[in-house]
C-alpha positions as a Markdown table, in Angstrom:
| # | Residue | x | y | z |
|---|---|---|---|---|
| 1 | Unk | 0.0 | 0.0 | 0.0 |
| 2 | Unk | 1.1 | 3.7 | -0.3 |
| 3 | Unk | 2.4 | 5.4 | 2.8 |
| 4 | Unk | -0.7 | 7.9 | 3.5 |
| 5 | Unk | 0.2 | 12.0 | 3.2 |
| 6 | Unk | 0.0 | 13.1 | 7.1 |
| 7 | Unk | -1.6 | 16.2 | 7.7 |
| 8 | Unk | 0.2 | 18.5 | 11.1 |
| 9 | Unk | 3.6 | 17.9 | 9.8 |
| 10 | Unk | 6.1 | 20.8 | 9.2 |
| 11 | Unk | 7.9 | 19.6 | 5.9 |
| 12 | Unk | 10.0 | 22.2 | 3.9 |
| 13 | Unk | 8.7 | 23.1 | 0.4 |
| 14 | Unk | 9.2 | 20.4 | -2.1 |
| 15 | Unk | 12.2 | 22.0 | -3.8 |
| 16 | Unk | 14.2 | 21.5 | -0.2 |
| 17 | Unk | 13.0 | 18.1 | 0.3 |
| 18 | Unk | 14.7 | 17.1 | -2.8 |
| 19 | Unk | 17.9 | 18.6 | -2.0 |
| 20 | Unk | 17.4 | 17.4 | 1.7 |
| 21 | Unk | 17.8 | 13.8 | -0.1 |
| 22 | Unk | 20.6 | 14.8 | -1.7 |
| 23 | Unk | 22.7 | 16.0 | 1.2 |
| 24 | Unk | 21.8 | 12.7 | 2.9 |
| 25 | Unk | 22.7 | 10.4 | 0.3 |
| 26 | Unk | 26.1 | 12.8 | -0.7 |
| 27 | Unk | 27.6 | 12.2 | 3.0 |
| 28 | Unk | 26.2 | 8.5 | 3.0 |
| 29 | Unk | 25.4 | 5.5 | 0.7 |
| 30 | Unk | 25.2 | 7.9 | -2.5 |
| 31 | Unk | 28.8 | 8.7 | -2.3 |
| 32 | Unk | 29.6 | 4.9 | -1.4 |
| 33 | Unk | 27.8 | 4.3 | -4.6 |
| 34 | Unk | 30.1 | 6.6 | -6.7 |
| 35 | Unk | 33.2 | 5.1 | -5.3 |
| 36 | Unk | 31.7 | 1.3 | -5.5 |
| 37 | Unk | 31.1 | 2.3 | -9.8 |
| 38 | Unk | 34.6 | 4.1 | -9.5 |
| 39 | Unk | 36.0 | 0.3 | -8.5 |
| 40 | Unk | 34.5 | -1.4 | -10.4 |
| 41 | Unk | 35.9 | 0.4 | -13.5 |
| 42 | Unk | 39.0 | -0.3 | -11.5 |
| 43 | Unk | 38.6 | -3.8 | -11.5 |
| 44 | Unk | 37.1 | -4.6 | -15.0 |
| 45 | Unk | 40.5 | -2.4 | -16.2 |
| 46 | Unk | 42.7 | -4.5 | -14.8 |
| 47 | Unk | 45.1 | -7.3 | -16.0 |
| 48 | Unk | 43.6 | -10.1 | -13.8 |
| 49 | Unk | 39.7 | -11.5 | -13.9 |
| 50 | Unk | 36.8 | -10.3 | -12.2 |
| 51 | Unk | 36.7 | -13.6 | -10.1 |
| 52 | Unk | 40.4 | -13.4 | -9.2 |
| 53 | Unk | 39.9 | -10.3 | -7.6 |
| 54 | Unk | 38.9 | -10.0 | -4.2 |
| 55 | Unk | 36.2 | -7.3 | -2.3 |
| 56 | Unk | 36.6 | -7.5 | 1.5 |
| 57 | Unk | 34.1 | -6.6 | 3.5 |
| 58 | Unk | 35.2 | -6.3 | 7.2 |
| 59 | Unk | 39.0 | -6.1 | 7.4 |
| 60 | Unk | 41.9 | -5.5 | 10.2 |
| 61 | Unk | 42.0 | -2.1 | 10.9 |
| 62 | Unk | 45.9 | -2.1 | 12.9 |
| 63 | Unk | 47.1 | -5.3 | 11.6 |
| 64 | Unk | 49.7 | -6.8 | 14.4 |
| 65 | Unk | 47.8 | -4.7 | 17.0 |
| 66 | Unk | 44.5 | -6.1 | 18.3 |
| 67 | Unk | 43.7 | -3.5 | 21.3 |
| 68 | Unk | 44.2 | -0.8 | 18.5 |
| 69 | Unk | 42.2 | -2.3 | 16.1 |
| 70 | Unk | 39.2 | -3.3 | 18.3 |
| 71 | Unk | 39.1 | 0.4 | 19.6 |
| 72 | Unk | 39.2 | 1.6 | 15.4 |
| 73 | Unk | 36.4 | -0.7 | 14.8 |
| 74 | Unk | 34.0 | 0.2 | 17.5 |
| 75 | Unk | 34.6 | 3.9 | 16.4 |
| 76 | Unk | 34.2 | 2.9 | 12.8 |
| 77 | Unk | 30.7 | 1.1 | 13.5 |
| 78 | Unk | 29.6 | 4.5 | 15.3 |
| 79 | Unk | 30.9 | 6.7 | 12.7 |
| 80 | Unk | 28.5 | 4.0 | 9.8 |
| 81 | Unk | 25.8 | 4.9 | 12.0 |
| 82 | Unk | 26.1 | 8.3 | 12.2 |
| 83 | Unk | 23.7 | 9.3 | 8.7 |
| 84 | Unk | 20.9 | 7.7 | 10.9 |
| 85 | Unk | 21.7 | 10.6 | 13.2 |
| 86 | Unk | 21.1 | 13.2 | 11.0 |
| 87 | Unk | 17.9 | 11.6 | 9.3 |
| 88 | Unk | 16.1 | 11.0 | 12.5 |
| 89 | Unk | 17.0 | 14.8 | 13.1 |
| 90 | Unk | 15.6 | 15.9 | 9.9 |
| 91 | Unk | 12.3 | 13.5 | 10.7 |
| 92 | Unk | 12.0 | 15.5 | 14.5 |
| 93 | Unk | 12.6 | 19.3 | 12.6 |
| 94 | Unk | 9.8 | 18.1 | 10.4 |
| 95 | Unk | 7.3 | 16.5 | 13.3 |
| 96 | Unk | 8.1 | 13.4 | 12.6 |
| 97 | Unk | 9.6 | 10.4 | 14.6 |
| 98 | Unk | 11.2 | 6.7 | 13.6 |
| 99 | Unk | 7.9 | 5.2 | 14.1 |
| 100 | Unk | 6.2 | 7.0 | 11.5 |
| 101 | Unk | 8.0 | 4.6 | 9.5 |
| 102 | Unk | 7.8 | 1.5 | 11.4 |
| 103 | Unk | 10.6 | 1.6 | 13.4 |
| 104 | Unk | 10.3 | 0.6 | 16.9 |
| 105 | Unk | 9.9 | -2.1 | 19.5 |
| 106 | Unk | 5.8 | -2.2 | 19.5 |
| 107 | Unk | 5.4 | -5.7 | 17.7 |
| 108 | Unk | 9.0 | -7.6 | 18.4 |
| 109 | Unk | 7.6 | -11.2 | 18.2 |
| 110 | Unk | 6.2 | -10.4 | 14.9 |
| 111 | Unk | 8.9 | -8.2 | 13.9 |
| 112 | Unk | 11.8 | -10.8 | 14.9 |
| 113 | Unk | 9.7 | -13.8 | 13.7 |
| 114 | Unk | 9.2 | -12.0 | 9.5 |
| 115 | Unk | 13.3 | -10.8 | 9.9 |
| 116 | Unk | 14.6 | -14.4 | 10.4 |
| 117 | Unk | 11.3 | -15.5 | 7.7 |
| 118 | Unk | 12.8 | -12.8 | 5.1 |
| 119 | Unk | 16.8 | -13.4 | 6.0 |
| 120 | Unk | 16.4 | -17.3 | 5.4 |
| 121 | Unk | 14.8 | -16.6 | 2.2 |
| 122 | Unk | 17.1 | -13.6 | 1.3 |
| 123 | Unk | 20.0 | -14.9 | 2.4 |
| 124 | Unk | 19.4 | -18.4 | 0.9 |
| 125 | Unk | 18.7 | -17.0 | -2.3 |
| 126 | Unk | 21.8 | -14.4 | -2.3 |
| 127 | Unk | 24.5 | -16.7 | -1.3 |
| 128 | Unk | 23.1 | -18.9 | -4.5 |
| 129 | Unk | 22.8 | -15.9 | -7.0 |
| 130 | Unk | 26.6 | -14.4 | -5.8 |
| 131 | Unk | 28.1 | -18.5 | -6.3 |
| 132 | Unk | 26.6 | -18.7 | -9.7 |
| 133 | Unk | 28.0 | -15.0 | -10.5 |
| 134 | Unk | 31.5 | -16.0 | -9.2 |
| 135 | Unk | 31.2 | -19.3 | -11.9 |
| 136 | Unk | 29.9 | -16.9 | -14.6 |
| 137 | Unk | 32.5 | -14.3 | -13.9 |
| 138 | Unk | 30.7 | -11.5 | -13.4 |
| 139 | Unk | 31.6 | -11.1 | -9.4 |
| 140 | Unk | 34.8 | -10.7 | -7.5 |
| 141 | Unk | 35.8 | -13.1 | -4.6 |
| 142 | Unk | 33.5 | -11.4 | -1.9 |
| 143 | Unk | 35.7 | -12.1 | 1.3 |
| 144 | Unk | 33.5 | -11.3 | 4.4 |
| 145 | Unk | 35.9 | -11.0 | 6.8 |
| 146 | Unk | 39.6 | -11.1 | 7.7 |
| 147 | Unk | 40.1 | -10.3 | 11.2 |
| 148 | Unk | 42.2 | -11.9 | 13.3 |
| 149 | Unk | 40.9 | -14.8 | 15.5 |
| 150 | Unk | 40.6 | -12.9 | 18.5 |
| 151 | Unk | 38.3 | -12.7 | 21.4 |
| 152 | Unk | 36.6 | -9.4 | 19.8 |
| 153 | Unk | 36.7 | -11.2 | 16.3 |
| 154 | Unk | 32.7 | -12.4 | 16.5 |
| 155 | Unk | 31.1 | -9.5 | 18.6 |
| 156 | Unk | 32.7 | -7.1 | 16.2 |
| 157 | Unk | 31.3 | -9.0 | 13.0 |
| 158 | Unk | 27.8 | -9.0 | 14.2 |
| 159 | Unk | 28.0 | -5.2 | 15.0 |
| 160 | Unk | 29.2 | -5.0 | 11.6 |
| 161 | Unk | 25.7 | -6.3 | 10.7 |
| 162 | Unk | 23.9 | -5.0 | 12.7 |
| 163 | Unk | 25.4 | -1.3 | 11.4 |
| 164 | Unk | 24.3 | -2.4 | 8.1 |
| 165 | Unk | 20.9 | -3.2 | 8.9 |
| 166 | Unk | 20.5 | 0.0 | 10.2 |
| 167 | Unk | 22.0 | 2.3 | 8.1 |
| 168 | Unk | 20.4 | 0.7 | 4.8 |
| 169 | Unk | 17.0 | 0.0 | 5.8 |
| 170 | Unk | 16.7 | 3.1 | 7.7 |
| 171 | Unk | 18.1 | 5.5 | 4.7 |
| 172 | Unk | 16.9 | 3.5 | 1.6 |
| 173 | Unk | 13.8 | 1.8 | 2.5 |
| 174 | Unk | 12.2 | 4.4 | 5.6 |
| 175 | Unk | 13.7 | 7.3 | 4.6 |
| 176 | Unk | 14.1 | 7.5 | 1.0 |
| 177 | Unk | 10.6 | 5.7 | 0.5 |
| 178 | Unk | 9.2 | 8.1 | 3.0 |
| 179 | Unk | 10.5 | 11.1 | 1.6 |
| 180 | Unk | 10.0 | 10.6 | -2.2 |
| 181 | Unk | 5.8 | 9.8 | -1.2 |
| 182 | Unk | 5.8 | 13.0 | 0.1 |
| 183 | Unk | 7.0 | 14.3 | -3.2 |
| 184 | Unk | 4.3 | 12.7 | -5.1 |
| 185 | Unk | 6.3 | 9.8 | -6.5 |
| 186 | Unk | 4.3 | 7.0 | -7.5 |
| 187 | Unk | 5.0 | 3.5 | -5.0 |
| 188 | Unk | 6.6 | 1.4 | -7.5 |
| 189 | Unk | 8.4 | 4.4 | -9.1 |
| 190 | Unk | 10.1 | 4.9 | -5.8 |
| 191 | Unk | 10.6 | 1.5 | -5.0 |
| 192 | Unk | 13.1 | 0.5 | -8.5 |
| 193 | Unk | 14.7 | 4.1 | -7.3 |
| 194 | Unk | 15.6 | 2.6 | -4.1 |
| 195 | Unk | 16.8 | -0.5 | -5.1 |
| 196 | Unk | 19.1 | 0.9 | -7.8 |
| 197 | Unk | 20.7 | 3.0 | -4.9 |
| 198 | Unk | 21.0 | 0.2 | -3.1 |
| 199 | Unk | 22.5 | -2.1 | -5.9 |
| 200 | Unk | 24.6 | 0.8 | -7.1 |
| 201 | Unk | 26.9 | 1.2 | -3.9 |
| 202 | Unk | 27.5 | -2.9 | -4.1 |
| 203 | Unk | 29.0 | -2.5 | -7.9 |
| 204 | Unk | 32.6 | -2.6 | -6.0 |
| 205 | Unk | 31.3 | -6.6 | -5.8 |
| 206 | Unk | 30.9 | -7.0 | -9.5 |
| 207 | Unk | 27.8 | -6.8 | -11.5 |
| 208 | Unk | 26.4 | -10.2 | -9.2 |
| 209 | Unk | 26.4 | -7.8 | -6.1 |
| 210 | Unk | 24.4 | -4.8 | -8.3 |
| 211 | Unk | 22.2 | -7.5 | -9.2 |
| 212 | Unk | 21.5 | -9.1 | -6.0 |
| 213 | Unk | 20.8 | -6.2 | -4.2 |
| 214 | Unk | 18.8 | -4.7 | -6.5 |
| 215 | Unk | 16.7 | -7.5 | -6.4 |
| 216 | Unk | 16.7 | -7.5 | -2.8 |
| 217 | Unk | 16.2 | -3.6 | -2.6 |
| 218 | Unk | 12.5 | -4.4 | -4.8 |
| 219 | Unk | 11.8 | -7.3 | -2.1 |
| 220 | Unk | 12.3 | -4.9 | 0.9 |
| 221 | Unk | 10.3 | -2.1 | -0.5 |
| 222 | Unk | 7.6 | -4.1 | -1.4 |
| 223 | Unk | 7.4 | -5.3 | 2.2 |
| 224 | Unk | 7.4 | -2.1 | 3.5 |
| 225 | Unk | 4.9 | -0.7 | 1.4 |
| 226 | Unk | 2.9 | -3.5 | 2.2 |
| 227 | Unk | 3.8 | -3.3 | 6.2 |
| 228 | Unk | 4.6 | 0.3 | 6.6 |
| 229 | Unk | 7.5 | -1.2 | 8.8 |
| 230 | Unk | 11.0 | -1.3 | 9.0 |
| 231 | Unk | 11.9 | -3.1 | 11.8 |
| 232 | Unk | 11.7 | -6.5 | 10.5 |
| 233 | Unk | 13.8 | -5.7 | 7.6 |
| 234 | Unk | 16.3 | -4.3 | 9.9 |
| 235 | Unk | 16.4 | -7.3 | 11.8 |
| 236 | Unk | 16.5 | -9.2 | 8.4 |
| 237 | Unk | 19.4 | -7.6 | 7.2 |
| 238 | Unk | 21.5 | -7.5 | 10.1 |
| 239 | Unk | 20.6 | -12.1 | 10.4 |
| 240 | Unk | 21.5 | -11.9 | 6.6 |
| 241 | Unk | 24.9 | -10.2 | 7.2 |
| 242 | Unk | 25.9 | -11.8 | 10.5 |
| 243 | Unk | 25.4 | -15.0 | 9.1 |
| 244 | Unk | 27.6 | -14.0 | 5.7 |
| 245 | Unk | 30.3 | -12.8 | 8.7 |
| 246 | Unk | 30.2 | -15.5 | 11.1 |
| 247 | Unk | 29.8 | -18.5 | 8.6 |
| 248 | Unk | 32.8 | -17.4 | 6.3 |
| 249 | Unk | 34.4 | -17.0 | 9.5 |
| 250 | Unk | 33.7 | -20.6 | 10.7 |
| 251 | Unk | 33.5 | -22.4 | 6.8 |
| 252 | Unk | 36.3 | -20.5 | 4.8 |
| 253 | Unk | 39.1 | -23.6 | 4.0 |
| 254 | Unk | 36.9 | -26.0 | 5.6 |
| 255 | Unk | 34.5 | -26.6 | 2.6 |
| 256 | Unk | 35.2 | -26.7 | -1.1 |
| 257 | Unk | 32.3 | -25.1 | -2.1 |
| 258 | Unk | 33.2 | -21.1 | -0.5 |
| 259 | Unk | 35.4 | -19.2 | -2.7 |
């Protein structure tokens, strides 16, 4: 369904609305998506395949010194986190809140129980799609995580998730969706917009990454169109990417199957 126009809300004239997305998506995920197109150019130029390439994910931060590198991580999570910031200030100067757009804590056993639903679809799905682009090709070696096998190693991964969650679902899907309704875009326009933002700043994966999360980026509007929620799809996310993290982390040279 379409997200209804509120009435008592003090939104800036249209014309500022769209350069309020702009300034967003320039400090956040629309700059990563220039620099992700900017590597891949990088990586279809070079000498070697796409597939004998790699694109790491979650890396050491101070190789050779863990106390370092756990503090560098912790402050790198925050500073992921801190576009969220700004867009749930630009939702309270307009009278508007997180749970105009569904998220918050007022349905967790539903919430929690469509996440791990969606992420064992999703992530089922996505680890298929990124194999059979890595045999075609078309996709670097994705390498979820190199850390070193310290006590940290885990609790950082899944904060690494979990800052993914959050930062895409609540800019791409809550956000973005929320903000282009109000311009008068039409649902489905706004959801292939979305999804191409969110496939474009996963080109530094190849074109299986674009692909995947573009695909995934239609799935997730769709929901929340339908739900007017974002809190499973946060929770969704952050089970897809903790399971990418942790399983690589527990499977990589153990199976023959994981590039």
């Amino acid at each position: 369904m379409a997200l209804r126009e509120e009435t008592g809300l003090s939104l800036p004239p249209r014309r500022l609305i769209g350069w309020e997305i702009f300034v967003v998506f320039a400090v956040s995920l629309g700059a990563s998506g220039l620099n992700a197109l900017i590597e891949l150019i990088g990586s279809l130029t070079a000498p070697q395949s796409l597939r004998q390439q790699q694109a790491l994910l979650v890396g050491s931060l101070a190789p050779g010194r863990p106390l370092l590198d756990l503090v560098l991580q912790l402050v790198s999570v925050a500073e992921g986190l801190a576009p969220v910031a700004l867009v749930f200030y630009l939702l309270a100067r307009s009278g508007e809140s997180p749970s105009d757009m569904g998220l918050d804590a007022s349905q967790p056993g539903r919430d929690a129980a469509w996440g791990a639903l969606i992420a064992a679809v999703i992530g089922g799905t996505g680890l298929a799609l990124y194999l059979t682009a890595f045999h075609l090709g078309i996709s670097l070696t994705v390498v979820p995580e190199n850390l070193p096998a310290v006590w940290w190693r885990i609790p950082i991964l899944i904060l690494n998730a979990a800052q993914d969650g959050i930062l895409e679902e609540v800019l791409v899907i809550g956000y973005l969706l929320r903000r282009l309704d109000q311009l008068g875009w039409t649902p489905w326009r706004a959801i292939v917009f979305s999804a191409l933002l969110r496939g474009s700043y996963h080109l530094y994966q190849g074109f299986g990454g674009f692909l995947g999360n573009a695909v995934m980026g239609v799935i997730f509007g769709y929901l929340y169109r339908r739900w007017g929620r974002i809190t499973p799809l946060v929770i969704a996310h952050t089970l897809i990417d903790s399971v990418a993290f942790v399983g690589y982390a527990a499977l990589h040279g153990r199976v023959s199957w994981l590039p």
